[in-house]
N, C-alpha and C positions, 0 to 999 in steps of 0.2 A: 390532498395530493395535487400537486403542481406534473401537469402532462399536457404534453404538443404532440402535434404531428409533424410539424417538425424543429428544428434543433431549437430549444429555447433560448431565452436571452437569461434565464434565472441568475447567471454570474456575471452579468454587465453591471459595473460599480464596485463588485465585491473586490477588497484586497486583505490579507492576512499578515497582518504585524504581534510582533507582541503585545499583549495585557496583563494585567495586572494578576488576573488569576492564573497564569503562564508559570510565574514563578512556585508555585507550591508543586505545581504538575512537575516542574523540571529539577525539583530535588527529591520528588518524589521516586522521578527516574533511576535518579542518582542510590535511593536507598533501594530498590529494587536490585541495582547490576548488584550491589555490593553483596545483598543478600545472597543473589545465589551465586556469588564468587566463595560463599564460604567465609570471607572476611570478618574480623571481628576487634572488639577491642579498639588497642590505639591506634595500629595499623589504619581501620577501617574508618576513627576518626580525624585521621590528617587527608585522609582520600575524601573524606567529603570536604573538609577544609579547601581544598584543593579545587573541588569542582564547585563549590561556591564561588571562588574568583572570576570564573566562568559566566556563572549565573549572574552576578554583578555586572559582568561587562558583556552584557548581552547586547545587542544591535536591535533598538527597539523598532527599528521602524523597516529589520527583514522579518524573515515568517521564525515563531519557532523553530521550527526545521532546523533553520541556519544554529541558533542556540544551540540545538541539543546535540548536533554534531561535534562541534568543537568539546561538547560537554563527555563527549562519548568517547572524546581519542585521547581525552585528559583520564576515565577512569580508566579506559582499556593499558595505557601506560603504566598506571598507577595499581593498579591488579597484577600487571603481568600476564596476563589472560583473557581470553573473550568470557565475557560472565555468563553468556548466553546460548555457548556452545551446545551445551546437553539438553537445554530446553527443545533447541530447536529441534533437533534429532527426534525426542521426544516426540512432538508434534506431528513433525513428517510421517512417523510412524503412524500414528492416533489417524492422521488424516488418511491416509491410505489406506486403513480400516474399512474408512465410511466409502470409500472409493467406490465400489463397483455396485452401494445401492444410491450412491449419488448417481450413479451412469443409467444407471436402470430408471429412475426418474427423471431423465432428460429424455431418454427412449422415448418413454409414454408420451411423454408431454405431446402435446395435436402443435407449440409452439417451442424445440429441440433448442435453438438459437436463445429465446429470451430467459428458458431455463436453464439455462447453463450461467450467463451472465445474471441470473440471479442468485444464483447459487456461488459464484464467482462474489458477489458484492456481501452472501453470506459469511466466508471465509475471511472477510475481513476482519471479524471482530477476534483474529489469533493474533494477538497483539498486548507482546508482552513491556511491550516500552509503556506503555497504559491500565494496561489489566494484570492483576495476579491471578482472576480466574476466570474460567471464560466456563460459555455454554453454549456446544456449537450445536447439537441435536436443537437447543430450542430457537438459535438465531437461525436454522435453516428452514426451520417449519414456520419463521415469520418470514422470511423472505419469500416463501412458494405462495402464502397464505394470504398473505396483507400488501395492501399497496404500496409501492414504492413512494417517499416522500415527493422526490420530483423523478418525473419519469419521462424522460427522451428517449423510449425503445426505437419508437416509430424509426426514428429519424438513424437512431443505431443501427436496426434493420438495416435502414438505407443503404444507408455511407458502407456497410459491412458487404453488401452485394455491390456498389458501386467500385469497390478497393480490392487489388491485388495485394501489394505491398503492406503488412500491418505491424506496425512496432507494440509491442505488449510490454510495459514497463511492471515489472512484478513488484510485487511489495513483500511480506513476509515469507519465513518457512512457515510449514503446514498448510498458511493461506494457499501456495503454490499447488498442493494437490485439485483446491477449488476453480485454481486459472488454469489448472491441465485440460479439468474436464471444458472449459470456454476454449481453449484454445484447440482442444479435438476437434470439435463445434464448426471453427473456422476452418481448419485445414481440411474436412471433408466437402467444405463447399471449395475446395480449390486454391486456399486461398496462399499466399507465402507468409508465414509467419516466424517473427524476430522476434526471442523470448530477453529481455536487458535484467539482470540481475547485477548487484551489488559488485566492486570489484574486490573488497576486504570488508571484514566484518563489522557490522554499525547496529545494534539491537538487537532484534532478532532478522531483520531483513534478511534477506535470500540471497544466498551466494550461488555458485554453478556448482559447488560441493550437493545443493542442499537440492537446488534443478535433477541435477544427476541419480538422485539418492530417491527423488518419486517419477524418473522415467521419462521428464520433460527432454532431456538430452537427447532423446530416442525420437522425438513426435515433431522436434520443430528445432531451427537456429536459436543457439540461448548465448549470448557475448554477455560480457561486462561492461561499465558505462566508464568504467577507468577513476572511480571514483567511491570513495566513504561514509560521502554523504547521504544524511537522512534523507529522505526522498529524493527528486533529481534537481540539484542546485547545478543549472547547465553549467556554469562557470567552472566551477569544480571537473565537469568531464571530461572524458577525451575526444578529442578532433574526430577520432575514429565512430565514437556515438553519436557526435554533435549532427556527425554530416548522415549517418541512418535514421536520427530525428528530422529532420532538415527534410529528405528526401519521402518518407513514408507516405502512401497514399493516406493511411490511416493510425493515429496513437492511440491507442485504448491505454488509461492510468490508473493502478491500481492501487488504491489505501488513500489514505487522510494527507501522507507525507509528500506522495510526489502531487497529490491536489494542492497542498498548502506551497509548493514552491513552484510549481508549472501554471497555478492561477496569478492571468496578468498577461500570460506567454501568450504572442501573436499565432504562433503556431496551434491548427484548430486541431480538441481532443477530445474526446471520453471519458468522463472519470466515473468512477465504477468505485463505490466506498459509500462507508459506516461514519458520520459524523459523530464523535466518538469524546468529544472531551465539549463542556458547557461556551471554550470561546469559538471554534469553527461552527457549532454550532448559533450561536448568536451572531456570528457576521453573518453564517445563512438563513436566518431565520427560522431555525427549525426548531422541534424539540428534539436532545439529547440522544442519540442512537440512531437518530432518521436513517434509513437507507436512500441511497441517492444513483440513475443514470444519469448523469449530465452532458447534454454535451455544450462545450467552448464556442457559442457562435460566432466567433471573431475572425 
């Protein structure tokens, strides 16, 4: 376990491009949307055809991310439909299940704040652009249990009583029930919180259909970043998010997507995520699954 008191330097150096092993993961994607599109046949073989070309003209030297977006508006086309619709819902559901003995174990906790935000980094692993199956009862009993691979709570602490203003960039459906119960956490210390979700559909990430649907709408400001991209490729957003990014006392980032496109970015963050596939993890040195609090100390 890599931990400070305060914000580490652990991402000084680190940058996220493609590699080699990038490609199997990103047709992997690709067989996944199709599967639960229902697709089959020749249909389902000209759609990968299709998003091969993609995959070929990938930009080797931006993050993934950038890849599998263009990769993702090429199936979503090509379908006719978001593949991911019913998962999500799915999910959302499952997750609000676990809701209220998630709450009740932040209750107890003698530390309300770092268990929420780990519980928060446990809901990462709803992640179906990566996983066909997940196991969130046993990734939450590792995150209560076991130490965080690199751990910046201290310094989270901090900056969290230090900051009014906090941007919370979400990352998936269902994860979102996990960032409700964090983002309770802050808004009972006073805090103003901006929940950013997706502006159209990309994976399974979090739309304001999907915010609305576990109650976030109800707890805190939830916008759109004006954008489709995998994690947050600022280039892609709108003026409108640029300048609530710009301006935030505090960004907390949630998932692998908006770490692999916001690492780099001068603007200091939080990232809160599951290192989740073999190359993020090897640019950070970790083994495979790590759970991570990081913070950006740039």
């Amino acid at each position: 376990m890599i931990k400070s008191g305060t914000m580490s330097d652990f991402l000084s150096g680190k940058e996220m491009k493609v590699h080699l092993e990038c490609f199997p993961c990103f047709l992997r994607q690709c067989v996944i949307a199709i599967n639960l599109s229902g697709q089959n046949g020749a249909g389902a073989n000209e759609i990968v055809r299709a998003a091969l070309v993609d995959i070929q003209n990938a930009d080797l030297d931006k993050s993934p991310a950038h890849a599998t977006t263009v990769m993702h508006r090429t199936l979503r086309e090509r379908l006719g439909t978001d593949p991911f619709f019913e998962i999500k819902h799915r999910y959302n559901a499952i997750a609000m299940e676990l809701y209220g003995e998630l709450k009740e174990k932040i209750a107890s906790s003698p530390d309300p704040l770092g268990t929420a935000a780990r519980l928060a980094i446990a809901g990462n692993v709803i992640d179906f652009g990566i996983y066909s199956t997940i196991d969130i009862e046993g990734t939450v009993e590792r995150a209560l249990n076991e130490p965080l691979a690199v751990d910046d709570s201290d310094a989270f602490h901090k900056a969290v009583e230090q900051s009014t203003d906090i941007l919370y960039l979400l990352d998936n459906a269902g994860e979102v029930v996990f960032d409700r119960l964090l983002i309770e956490e802050l808004v009972k210390r006073g805090k103003k919180v901006t929940a950013v979700v997706k502006a159209a559909p990309i994976i399974n990430d979090c739309t304001v259909e999907d915010a609305r649907e576990v109650g976030l709408t109800e707890l805190c400001d939830v916008v759109d970043n004006g954008s489709d991209a995998v994690g947050t490729i600022l280039e892609t957003t709108s003026p409108e998010f640029r300048e609530l990014y710009n301006k935030a006392d505090l960004v907390i980032s949630k998932g692998q997507g908006n770490f692999e496109t916001l690492l780099g970015e001068k603007r200091p963050a939080f990232f809160l995520f599951q290192s989740k596939c073999s190359v993020v993890s090897r640019v950070l040195g970790l083994k495979e699954g790590s759970m991570l609090l990081v913070g950006n100390a740039r």
